[in-house]
N, C-alpha and C positions, 0 to 999 in steps of 0.2 A: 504494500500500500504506500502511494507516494505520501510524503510528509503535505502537513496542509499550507497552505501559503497562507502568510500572516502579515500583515501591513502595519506597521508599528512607527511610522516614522513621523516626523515630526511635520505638523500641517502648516508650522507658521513657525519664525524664526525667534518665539520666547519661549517656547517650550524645552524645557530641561530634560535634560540628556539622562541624568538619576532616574529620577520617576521613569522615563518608559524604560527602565532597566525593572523597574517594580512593576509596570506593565505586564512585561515577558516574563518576570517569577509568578506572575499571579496566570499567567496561560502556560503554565507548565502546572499550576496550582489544578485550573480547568480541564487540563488531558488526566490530572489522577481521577479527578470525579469523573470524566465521562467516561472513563474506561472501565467501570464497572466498582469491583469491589478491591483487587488490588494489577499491578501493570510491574513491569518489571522494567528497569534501568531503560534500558534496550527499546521498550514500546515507547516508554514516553520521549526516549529521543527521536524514533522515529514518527512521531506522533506529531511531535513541535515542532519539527526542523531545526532545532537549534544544535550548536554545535554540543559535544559530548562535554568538555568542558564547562561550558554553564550552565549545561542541565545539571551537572553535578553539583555544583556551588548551588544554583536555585533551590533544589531537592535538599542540602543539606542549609539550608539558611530557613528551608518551610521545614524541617525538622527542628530547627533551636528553637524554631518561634512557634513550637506544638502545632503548625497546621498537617505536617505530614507525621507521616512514621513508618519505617522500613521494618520487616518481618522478615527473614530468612529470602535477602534478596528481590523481595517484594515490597512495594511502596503502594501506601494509601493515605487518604484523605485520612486525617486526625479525628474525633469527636469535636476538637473546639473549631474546626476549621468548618462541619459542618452544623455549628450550632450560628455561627458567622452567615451562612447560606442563607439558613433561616431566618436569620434576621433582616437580610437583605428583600429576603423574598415578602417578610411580612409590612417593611415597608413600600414596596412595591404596590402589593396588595389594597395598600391603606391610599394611594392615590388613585385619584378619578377616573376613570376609563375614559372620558374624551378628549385625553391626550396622550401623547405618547414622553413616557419618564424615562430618559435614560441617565443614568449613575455614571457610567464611565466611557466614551465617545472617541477611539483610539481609531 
């Protein structure tokens, strides 16, 4: 399966080079959830396209910070990463339907 194309770049010349570096940990965050219940090294890089290198630092920086946790090889979503989901989705929820809400516009 080709890796997905992902468009991360900057739309306008204030936008800070960190942050979309947060961007891309938080879609590597995104490839553990959609991948089911756990992915291994290997899927999520080919998942994200990103180089092996930063998936790793990504993966271990979403571990120190409890959203991920690794299992014999295996990598998944944390509980606090998905109680974070939650949240997001219940403020989603709590706005109007005749407009469209978006949180993060990358």
């Amino acid at each position: 399966m080709p890796p997905k194309t992902r468009s991360i770049a900057p739309r306008e010349k204030y936008v800070i080079a960190a942050v979309l570096d947060v961007f891309r940990v938080l879609e590597v965050l995104d490839d553990l959830t959609s991948a089911g219940t756990r992915a291994t090294f290997t899927e999520i890089v080919q998942a994200t396209g990103f180089a092996e290198n930063f998936t790793f630092r990504a993966l271990r920086t979403l571990e120190a910070a409890g959203y991920a946790v690794q299992d014999r090889r295996m990598w998944r979503m944390s509980a606090r990463a998905a109680r974070f989901s939650d949240r997001i989705f219940s403020v989603l929820d709590s706005q109007p339907r005749t407009k469209t809400t978006t949180i993060i516009d990358i």
